[in-house]
C-alpha positions in Angstrom: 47.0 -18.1 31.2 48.9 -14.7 31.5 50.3 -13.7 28.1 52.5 -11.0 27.4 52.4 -8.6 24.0 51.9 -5.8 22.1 48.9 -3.7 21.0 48.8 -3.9 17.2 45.3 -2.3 16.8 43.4 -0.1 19.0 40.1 0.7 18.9 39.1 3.5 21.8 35.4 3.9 21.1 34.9 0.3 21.4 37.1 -0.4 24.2 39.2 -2.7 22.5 42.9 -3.4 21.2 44.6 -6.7 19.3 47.7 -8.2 20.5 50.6 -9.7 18.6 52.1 -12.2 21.3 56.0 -12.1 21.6 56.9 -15.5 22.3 54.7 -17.0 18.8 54.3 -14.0 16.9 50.6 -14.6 16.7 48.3 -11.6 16.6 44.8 -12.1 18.7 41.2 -11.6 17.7 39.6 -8.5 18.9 40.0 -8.3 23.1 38.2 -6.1 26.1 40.2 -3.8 27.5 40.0 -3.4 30.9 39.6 -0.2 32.7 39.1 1.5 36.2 35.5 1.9 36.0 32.9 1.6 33.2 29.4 1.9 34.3 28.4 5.3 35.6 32.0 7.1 36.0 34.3 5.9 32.8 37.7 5.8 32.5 39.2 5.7 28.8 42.9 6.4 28.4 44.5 5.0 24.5 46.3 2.4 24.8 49.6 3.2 21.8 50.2 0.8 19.1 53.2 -1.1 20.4 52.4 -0.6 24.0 53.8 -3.6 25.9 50.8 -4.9 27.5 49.4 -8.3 30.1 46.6 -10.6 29.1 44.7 -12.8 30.6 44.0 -15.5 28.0 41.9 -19.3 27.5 44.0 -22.0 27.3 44.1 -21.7 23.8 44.5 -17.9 23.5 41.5 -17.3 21.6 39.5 -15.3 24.5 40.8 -13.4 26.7 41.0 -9.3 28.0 44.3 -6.8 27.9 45.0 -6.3 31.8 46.8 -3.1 30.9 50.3 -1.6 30.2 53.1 -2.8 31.5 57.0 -1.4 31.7 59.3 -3.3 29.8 63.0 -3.2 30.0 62.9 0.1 27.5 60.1 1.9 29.4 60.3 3.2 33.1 58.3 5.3 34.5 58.3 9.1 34.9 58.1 11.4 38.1 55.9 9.3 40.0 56.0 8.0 43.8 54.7 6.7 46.8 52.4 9.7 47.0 52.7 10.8 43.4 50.2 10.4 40.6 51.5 11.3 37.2 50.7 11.2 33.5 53.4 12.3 31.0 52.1 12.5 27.5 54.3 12.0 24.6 55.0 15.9 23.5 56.3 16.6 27.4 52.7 17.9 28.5 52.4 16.6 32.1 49.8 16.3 35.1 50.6 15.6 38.3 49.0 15.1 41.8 50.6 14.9 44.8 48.3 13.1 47.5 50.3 13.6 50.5 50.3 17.8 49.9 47.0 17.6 47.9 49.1 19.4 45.0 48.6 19.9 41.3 50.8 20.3 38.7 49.8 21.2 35.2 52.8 22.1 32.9 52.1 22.1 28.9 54.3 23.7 27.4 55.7 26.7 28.8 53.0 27.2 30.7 52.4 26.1 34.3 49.0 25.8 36.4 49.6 24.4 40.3 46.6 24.4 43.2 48.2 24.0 46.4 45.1 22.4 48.2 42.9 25.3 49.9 45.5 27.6 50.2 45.6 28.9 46.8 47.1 28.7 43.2 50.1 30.2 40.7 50.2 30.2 37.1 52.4 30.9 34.6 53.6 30.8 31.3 57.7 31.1 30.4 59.2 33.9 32.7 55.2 35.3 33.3 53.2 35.0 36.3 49.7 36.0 37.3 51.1 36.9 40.9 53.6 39.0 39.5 51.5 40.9 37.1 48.9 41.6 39.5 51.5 42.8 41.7 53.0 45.2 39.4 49.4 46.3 38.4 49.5 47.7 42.2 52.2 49.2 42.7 51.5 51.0 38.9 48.1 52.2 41.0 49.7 53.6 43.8 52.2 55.4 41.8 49.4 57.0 39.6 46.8 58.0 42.3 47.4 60.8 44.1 45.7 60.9 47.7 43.8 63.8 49.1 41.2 64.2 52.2 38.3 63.8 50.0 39.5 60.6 48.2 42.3 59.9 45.2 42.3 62.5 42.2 43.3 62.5 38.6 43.2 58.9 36.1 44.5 55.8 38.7 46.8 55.0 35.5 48.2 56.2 32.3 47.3 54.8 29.3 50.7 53.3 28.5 50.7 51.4 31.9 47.4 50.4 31.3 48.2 48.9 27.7 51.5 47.1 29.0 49.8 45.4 31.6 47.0 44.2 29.1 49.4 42.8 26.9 50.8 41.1 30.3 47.6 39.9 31.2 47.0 38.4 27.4 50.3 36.5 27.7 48.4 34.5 30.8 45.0 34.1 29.2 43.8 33.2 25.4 41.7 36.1 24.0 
């Protein structure tokens, strides 16, 4: 019989969660938890204490497995679509994947990661981007090189540009 609850225990390395039924207010014995896959490629994602949850019990609700998560009237979902797939974690972090573009979107905090199929990828973090940087790092090249007919003369850049664009590179990527 399909029985609906709430996760009162989890237990992720085991693969299993208890349930306190809503309409007796009786908390299950230990129950499967089932998944995508779980033989050579695994899926695990935690399932939160209160989670509103589906079950598939016995007649007497003493064996059974937690189908998954379900939306209640509180929870709706977030960003996704016909063609979207999305995961929102608690603190805003979010990961996205649009099928129809072949798009990903990685945003945690103010930092952003996309892949835009083959044709490439930006990232960024606040106001910062790699493009951006990597841009101004040429133009700062061709300012600083001075072409003759044997080839370019003198340092390609000062040593002030050459810190500043560091420090701009840092911003983008832990040390």
């Amino acid at each position: 019989m399909l029985r609906f609850g709430k996760i009162s225990e989890y237990n992720g390395s085991k693969g299993l969660a208890r349930v306190r039924f809503e309409d007796d207010d009786v908390v299950s014995d230990w129950l499967p938890i089932t998944v995508q896959q779980s033989k050579d490629t695994k899926f695990s994602a935690p399932l939160d204490v209160d989670e509103h949850v589906a079950c598939m019990m016995d007649s007497n609700s003493e064996i059974g497995v937690v189908l998954g998560a379900i939306y209640s009237q509180d929870e709706k979902p977030e960003g996704g679509g016909k063609d979207t797939y999305c995961v929102e974690f608690k603190n805003g972090d979010r990961i996205e994947y649009k099928r129809d573009t072949r798009e990903y979107n990685i945003n945690i905090g103010a930092s952003e990661f996309k892949i835009k199929n083959a044709t490439g990828f930006t990232m960024k973090k606040g106001s910062e981007s790699l493009k951006l940087v990597l841009s101004d790092l040429m133009v700062a090249l061709q300012a600083e090189t001075h072409m003759t007919a044997v080839g370019p003369t003198g340092v390609p850049l000062n040593v002030a540009c050459y810190v500043a664009l560091q420090a701009r590179l840092g911003t983008l990527f832990e040390a």
